[in-house]
C-alpha positions, 0 to 999 in steps of 0.5 A, spaced: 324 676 146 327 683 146 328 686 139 334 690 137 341 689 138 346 689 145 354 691 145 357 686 150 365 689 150 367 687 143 361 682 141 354 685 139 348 681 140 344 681 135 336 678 137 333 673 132 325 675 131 320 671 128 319 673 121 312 671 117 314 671 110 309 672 103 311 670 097 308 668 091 310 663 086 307 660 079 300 665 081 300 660 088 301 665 095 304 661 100 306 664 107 312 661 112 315 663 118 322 664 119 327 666 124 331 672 122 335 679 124 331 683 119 325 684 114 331 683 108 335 677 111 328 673 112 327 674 104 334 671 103 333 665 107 327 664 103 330 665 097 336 660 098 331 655 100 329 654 092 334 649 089 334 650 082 336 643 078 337 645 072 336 651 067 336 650 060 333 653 053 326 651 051 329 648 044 332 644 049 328 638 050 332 632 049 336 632 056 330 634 060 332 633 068 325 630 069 324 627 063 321 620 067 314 621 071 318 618 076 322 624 077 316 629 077 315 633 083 308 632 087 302 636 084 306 641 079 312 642 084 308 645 089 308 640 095 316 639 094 316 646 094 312 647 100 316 641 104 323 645 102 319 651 105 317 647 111 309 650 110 304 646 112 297 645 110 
């Protein structure tokens, strides 16, 4: 694939690159492959597949979002992380 960008007339052609991202979350390293126009847009397709579900203060047990087992993500959340970033094992 060619790399960089083209001027055709008034519309520039911008190639995708395949992009392998490192990251590191709750001490685990992971790795992903993304398509993206550069280093800085590969970290914010990362970065926008997070879903946070909720934020609270840590005196604030009693609405607790994942206060059933059932609603636990798998293994402390790292598969559900892993599947909303596509990684395989």
């Amino acid at each position: 694939m060619a790399i960089g960008s083209q001027v055709h007339g008034c519309l520039k052609i911008i190639y995708m690159k395949n992009y392998t991202v490192y990251f590191e979350i709750y001490g685990k390293k992971l790795k992903t492959t993304v398509m993206a126009n550069n280093r800085e847009h590969a970290e914010e397709i990362i970065r926008n597949k997070i879903i946070f579900h909720k934020i609270a203060l840590m005196d604030d047990d009693k609405d607790d979002l994942f206060s059933k087992e059932d609603d636990m993500p798998p293994n402390d959340g790292l598969d559900y992380l892993k599947n909303i970033l596509g990684i395989k094992d």
